[in-house]
C-alpha positions as CSV (number, residue, x, y, z in Angstrom):
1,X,9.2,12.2,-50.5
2,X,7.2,8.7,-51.1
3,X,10.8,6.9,-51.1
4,X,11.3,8.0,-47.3
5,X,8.3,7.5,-46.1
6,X,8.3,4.0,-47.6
7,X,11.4,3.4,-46.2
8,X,10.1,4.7,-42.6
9,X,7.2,2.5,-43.1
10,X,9.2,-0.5,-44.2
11,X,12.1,-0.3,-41.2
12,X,9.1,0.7,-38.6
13,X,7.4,-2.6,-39.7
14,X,10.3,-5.1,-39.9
15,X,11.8,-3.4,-36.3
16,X,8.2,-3.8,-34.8
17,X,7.9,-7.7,-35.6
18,X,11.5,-8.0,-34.7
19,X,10.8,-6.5,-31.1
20,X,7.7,-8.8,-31.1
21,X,9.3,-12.1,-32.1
22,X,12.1,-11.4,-29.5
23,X,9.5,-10.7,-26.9
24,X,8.1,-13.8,-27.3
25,X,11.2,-15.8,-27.4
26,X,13.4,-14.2,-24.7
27,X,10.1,-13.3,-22.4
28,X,11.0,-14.0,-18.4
29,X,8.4,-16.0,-17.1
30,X,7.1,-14.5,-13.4
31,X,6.1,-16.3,-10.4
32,X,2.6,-17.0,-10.3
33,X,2.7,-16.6,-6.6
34,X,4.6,-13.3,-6.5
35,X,2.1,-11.8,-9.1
36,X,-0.6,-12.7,-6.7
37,X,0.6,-11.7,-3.3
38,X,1.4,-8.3,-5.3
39,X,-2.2,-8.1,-5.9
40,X,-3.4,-8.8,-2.7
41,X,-0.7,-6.0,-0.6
42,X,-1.9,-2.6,-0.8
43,X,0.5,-1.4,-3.6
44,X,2.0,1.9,-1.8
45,X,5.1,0.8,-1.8
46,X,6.1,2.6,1.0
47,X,8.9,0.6,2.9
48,X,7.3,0.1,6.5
49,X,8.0,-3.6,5.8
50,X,11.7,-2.8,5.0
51,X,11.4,-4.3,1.2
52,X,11.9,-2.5,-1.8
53,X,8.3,-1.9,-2.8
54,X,5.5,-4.3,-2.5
55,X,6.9,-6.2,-5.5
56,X,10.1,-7.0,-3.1
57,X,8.1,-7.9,0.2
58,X,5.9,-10.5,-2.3
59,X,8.8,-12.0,-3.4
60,X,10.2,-12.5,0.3
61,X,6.8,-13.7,1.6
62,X,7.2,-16.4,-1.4
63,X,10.6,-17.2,-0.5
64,X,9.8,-17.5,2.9
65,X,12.1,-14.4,4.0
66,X,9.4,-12.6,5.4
67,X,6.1,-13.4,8.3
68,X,2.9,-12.7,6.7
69,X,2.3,-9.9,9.3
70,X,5.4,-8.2,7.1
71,X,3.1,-5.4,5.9
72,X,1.5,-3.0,8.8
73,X,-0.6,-0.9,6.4
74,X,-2.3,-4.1,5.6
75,X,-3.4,-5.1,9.4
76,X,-4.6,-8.2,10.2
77,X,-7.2,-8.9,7.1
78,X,-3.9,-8.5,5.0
79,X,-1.9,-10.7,6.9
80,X,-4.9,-13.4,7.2
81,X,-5.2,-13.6,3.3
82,X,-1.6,-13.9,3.0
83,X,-1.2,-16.9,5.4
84,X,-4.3,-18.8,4.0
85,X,-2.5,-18.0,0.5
86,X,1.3,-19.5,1.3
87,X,-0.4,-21.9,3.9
88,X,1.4,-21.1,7.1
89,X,0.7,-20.9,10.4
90,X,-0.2,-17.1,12.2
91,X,0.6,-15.4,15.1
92,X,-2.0,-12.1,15.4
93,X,-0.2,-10.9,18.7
94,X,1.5,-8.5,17.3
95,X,-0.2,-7.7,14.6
96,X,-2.4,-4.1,15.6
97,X,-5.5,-2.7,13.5
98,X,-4.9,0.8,13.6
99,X,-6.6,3.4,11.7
100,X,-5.5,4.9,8.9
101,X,-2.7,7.8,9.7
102,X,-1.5,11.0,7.7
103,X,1.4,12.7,8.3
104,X,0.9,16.7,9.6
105,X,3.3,19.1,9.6
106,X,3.6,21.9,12.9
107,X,4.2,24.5,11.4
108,X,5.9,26.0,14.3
109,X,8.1,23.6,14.6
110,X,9.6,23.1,10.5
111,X,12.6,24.6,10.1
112,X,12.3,23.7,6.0
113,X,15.6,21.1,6.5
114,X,13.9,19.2,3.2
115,X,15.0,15.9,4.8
116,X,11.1,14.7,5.0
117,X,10.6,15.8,1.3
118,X,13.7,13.6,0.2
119,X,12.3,10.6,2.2
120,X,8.9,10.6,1.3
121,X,8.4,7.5,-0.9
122,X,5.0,9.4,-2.3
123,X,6.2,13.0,-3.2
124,X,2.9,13.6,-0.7
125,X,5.5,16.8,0.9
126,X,5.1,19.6,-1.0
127,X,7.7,22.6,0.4
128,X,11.3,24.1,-0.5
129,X,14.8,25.0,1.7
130,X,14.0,27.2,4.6
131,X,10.3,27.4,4.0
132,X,7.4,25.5,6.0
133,X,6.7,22.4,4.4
134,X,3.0,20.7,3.8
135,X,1.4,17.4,3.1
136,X,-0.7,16.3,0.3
137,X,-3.4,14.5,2.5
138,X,-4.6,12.5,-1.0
139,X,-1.0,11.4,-1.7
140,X,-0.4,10.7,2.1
141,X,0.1,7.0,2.6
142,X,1.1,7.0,6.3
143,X,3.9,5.2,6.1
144,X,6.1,7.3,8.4
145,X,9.5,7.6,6.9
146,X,9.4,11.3,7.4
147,X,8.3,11.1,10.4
148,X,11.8,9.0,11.4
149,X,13.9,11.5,9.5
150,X,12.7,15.3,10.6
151,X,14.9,16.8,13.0
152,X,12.9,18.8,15.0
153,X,9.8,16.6,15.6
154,X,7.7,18.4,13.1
155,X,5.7,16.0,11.3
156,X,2.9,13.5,13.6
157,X,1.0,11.0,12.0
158,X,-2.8,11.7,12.8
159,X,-5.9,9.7,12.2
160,X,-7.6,10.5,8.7
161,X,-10.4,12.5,9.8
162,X,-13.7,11.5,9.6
163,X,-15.5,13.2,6.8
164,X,-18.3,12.3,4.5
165,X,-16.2,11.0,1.4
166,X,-14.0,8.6,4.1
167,X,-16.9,8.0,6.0
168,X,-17.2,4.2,6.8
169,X,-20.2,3.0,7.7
170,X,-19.1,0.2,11.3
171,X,-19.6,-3.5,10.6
172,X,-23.5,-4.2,13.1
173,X,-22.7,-7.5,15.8
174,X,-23.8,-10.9,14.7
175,X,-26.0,-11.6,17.6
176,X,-27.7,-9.0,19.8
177,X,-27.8,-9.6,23.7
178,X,-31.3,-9.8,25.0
179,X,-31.1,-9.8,28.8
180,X,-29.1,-13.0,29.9
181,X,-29.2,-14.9,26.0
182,X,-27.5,-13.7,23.0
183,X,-29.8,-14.5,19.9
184,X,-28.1,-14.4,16.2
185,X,-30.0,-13.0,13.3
186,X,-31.6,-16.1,11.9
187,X,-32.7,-16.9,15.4
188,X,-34.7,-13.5,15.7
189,X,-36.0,-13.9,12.5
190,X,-37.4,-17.1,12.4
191,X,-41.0,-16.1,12.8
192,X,-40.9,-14.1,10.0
């Protein structure tokens, strides 16, 4: 019994430094540039930008194959940080800040087709053949490839609802309009 478990121990050790000296030596080294664009895109990976992933659209916003208004789920902050990244020029006008959007099913209208669930790039569509299908609001991304792909019209992106968890308090104004003159903050407190 000690002779196999020697052995194991033995062949586990020499395969493990083995796997480790080849990973060294045969390691692909990334783009720098890629990693960090990946970091900066939201990470759903949900296809609105008609890349594989957010891996693929970084690597054709490096490449220069994409706009940095490529990603929609972003908006305009996202596509800001990506031009002052990569250094190009920007073009907001068509570029829209929506809201955040989940996808709703009606259920008087699903007919339980299963072409949503087979599109969902999430798994947020929880339902089987001929049955009313339903969406996982936390797994929801809003990315709107069921919405492309039901027959019968069943599934409309909504804005998330406003409830205390998603709850965002708005961003005050810089400067506050007092009759005819617009005073900033350090201007009104100055005195103080």
């Amino acid at each position: 019994m000690f002779t196999a478990i020697f052995s194991l121990t033995i062949l586990g050790a020499t395969l493990g430094l083995a796997l480790g000296i080849a990973g060294r030596f045969l390691a692909v080294e990334a783009n720098a540039n890629v990693a960090e664009l990946e970091a900066l895109l939201p990470g759903t990976n949900c296809g609105q930008c008609g890349f594989p992933g957010c891996s693929g659209a970084a690597a054709a916003l490096v490449g220069g194959a994409a706009p940095a208004t490529c990603c929609p789920v972003g908006g305009k902050a996202l596509a800001v940080a990506i031009a002052e990244k990569l250094g190009v020029r920007l073009d907001l006008s068509g570029v829209a800040d929506e809201a955040p959007k989940l996808a709703l099913v009606a259920e008087d209208l699903c007919i339980g087709c299963c072409r949503c669930i087979k599109t969902c790039p999430t798994d947020a569509i929880l339902g089987a053949p001929k049955q009313i299908h339903n969406v996982l609001k936390e797994a929801c991304t809003g990315c709107a490839a069921c919405v492309a792909h039901c027959p019968t019209e069943a599934i409309l992106l909504h804005p998330v609802p406003v409830t205390l968890p998603h709850w965002v308090m708005p961003k005050p104004s810089s400067a506050v309009s007092v009759g005819n003159c617009v005073t900033s903050f350090a201007e009104r407190t100055a005195w103080v």
